[in-house]
DRENVEXTI-367705 format. One record per residue (C-alpha): residue in one letter; z, x, y. Coordinates in steps of 0.001 Angstrom, whole numbers, plus 500000, padded with zeros to 6 digits. Example, Ala and Ser with C-alpha at 12.3 -4.5 7.8 and 13.67 -1.06 7.14 Angstrom:
2
A507800512300495500
S507140513670498940
END
This chain:
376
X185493421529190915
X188818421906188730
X186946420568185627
X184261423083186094
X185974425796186555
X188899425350183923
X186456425396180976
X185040428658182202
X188726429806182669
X189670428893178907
X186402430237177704
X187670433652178958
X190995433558177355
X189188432396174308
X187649435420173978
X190357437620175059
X192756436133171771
X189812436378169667
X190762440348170048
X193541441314168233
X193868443991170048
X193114443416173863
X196664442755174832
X197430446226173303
X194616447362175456
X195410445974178280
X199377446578178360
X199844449524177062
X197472452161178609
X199030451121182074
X202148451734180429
X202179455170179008
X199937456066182057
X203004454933184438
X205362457088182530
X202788460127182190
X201918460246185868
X205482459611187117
X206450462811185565
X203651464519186316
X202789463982190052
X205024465261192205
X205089468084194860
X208533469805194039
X207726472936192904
X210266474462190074
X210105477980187632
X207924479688190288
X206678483105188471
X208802485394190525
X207776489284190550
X211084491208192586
X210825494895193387
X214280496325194226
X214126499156196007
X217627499329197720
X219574498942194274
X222519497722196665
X225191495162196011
X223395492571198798
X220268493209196972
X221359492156194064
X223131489164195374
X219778488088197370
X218089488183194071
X220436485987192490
X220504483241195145
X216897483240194115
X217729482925190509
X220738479915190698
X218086478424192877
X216159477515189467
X212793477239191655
X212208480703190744
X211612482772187386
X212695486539188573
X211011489390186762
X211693492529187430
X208993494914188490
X208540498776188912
X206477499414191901
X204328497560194317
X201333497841192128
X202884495788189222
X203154492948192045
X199572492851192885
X198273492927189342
X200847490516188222
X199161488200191430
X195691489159190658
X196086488194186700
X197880485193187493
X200759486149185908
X203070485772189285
X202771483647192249
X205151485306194491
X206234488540194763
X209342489845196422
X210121493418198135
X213509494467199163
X212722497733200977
X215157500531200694
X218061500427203601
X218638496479203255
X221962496163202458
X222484499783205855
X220412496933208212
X222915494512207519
X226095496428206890
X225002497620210864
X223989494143212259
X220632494717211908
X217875492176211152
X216888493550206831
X213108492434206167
X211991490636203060
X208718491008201843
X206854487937200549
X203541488413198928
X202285484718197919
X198964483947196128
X197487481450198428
X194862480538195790
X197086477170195104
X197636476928198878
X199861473485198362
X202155475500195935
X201980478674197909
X203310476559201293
X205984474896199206
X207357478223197569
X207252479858201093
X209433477252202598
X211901477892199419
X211973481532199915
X212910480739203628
X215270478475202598
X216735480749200611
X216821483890202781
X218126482029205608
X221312480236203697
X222077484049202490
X221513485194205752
X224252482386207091
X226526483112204592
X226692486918204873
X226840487011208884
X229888484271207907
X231821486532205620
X231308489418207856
X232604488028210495
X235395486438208644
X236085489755207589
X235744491745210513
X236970488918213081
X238417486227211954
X239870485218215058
X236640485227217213
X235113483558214353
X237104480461215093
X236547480579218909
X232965481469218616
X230800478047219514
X228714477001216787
X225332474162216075
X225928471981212836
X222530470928211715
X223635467730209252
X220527465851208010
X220189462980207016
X217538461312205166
X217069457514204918
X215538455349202118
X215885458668199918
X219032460612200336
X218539462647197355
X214830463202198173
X213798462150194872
X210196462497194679
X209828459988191655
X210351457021194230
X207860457793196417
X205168458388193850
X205999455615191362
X205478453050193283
X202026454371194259
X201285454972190873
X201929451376190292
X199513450723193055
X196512452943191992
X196972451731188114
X196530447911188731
X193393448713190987
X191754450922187960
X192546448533185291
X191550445107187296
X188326446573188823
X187260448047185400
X188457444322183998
X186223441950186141
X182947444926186830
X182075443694182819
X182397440280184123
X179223439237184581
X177266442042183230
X178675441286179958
X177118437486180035
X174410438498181253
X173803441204178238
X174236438957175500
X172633435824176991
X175120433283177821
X174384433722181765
X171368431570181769
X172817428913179562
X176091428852181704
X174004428784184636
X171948425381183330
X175162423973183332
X176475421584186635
X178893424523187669
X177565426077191341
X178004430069191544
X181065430107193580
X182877428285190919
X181428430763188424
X182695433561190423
X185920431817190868
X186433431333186998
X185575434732186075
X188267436087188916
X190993433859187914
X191510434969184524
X191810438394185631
X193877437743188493
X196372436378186125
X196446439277183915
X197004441114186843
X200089439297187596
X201431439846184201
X200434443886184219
X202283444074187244
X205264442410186201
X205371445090182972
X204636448013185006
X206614447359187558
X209708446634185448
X209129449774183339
X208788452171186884
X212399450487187955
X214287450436184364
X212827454442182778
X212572456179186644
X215208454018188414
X213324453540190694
X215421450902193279
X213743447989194641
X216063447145197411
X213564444483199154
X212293440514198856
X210596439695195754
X208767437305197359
X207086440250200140
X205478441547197009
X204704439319195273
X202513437736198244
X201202441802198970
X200604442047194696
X198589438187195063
X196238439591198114
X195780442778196381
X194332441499193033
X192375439028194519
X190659441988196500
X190581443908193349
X188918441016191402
X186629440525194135
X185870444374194259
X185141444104190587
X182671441498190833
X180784443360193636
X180083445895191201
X179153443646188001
X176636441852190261
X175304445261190922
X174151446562187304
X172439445417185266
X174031447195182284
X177704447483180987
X176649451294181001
X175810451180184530
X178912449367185905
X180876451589183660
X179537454657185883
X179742452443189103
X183538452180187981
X183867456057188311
X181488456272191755
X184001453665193243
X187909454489191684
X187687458057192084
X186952457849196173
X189083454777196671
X192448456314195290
X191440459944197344
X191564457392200263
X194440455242199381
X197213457565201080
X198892457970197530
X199330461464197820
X197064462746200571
X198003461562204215
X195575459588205970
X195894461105209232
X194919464215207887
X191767463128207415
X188455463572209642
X187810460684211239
X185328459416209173
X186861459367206033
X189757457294207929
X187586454299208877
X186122454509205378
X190235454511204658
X190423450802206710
X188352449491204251
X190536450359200981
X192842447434199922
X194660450072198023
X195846451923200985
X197867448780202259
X198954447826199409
X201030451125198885
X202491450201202281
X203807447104201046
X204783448256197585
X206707451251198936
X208154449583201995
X209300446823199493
X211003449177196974
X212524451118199009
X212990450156202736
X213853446429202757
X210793445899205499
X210410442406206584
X207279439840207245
X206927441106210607
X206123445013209709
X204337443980206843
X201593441073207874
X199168443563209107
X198517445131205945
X198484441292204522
X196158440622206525
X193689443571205898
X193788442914202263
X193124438860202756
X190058440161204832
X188932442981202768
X189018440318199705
X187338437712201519
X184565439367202557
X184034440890198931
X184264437580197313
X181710436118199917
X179792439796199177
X179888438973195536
X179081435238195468
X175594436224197786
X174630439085195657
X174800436672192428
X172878434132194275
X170352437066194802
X170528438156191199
X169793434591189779
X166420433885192190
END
């Protein structure tokens, strides 16, 4: 079988040297896409346009505001009246307004609770949730810290006796909460699915276009070696895209990778052999480069929706998560993440190993039947 499949193997690195520039192609849009996206995606949310109405003028006031300010998740502008606040929100100009109502800084001098208005534009409902909880966060630590100095000043000795809840958190795998190291990985992830797919869909369309599929076919090699020589030469550029990618993501976002290189490499080997075999699915299903070039977009687009990269499966209807089971991509960001970052062993991991060694094998076995169907 070896010496059937190896000239098909050598024909298709042939080819790819004949292009000057297909490495270039092939290494360096993954590349500057990794360093695009892993600025870009990302759910912190910083230089919120800030509208704040001061209507108490007070000293408290004015120190509210600037907890707000040396936050540096808000831009404060000033504004005149409530109806600058609603136009600002209407013209998109602000996405969060702030009142302080006359009497704030009497309420607390008093020991009464001071309301803060919020008015949010929920038309960006992610961004809208996220600067609520940092106005909260905010109000609440200003809150502390008042009813602290207050009673420092007023009572110092109480103060000490009074019994007090220490909330210390503590958050593992991330202590800084870096967002970068969550999505990085899964950029990593979604990148080597787009580029092998879109690699191996032109694998047989593209013989079968200019001719060669009929006189490779006459040949003594069987279809499942033909399959298998079309999948190993992408499989190996696979390999080598990961490696890059995955050494750029840890050296420019320092990212950590704190687990067994071995755990992914066996999780990156399953999941390009279900990639390849994805790929081939679709290039035994047009008939056209054109057509598996829009079969590309029909499949990639729903497959990273439902890959858990940055929406959570379990938020999804039911459907959608069985249609979820199916995506190698989805359990390969389990591995790639829990190998970067957590240290997880063999025995969390083989599940999602073997989901992807499934998911492949029946798309190879898929692929090889369809071109069987193809050539009668």
């Amino acid at each position: 079988m070896l010496a059937r499949v190896w000239p098909l193997v050598r024909k298709e690195f042939q080819e790819l040297r004949r292009d000057r520039y297909a490495l270039i192609r092939l290494l360096v849009p993954p590349v500057l896409q990794l360093l695009i996206f892993g600025y870009a995606a990302t759910f912190e949310v910083y230089h919120v346009s800030t509208m704040v109405l001061d209507q108490d003028r007070s000293q408290e006031s004015r120190e509210l505001i600037s907890h707000f300010s040396a936050s540096g998740r808000f831009n404060i502008v000033a504004a005149h009246n409530d109806h600058e606040i609603a136009d600002a929100i209407e013209n998109n100009d602000a996405v969060v307004g702030l009142v302080i109502h006359a009497g704030f800084a009497q309420d607390l001098r008093n020991g009464q609770s001071a309301p803060l208005q919020v008015v949010v534009d929920g038309t960006n409902s992610n961004t809208a949730l996220i600067s609520l909880g940092y106005v909260g966060d905010i109000a609440n630590q200003f809150s502390s810290d008042y009813a602290q100095d207050l009673a420092d000043r007023e009572s110092p000795l109480l103060l000490a006796r009074l019994p007090q809840v220490t909330l210390q958190t503590r958050a593992f795998y991330n202590p800084n909460l870096n967002g970068k190291w969550f999505f990085v990985p899964g950029i990593i992830g979604t990148l080597m699915m787009m580029m092998i797919v879109n690699l191996t869909a032109f694998a047989i369309v593209r013989e079968r276009e200019v001719g060669t599929l009929e006189q490779i076919m006459v040949t003594p090699i069987r279809p499942y070696e033909f399959m298998l020589g079309k999948t190993v030469p992408s499989f190996l550029i696979g390999l080598v895209e990961a490696a890059v990618i995955g050494v750029v993501g840890v050296w420019w976002f320092r990212v950590p990778f704190v687990g067994s290189l071995l755990l992914l490499l066996l999780g990156t080997v399953l999941f390009l052999l279900s990639a390849s075999a994805l790929g081939l699915l679709l290039s035994t299903l047009a008939r056209t480069q054109q057509q598996a070039f829009a079969s590309n977009f029909f499949v990639l687009n729903p497959l990273f929706i439902l890959s858990g990269f940055a929406f959570p499966i379990a938020g999804m209807p039911g459907a959608l998560r069985w249609v979820a089971d199916i995506n190698p991509t989805r359990y390969y960001l389990v591995v790639i993440r829990a190998t970067f970052l957590k240290d997880v062993g063999f025995d969390a991991l083989w599940p999602n190993f073997a989901a992807m060694a499934a998911i492949g094998a029946a798309l190879l076995t898929i692929s090889i039947w369809r071109f069987h169907k193809s050539l009668e």
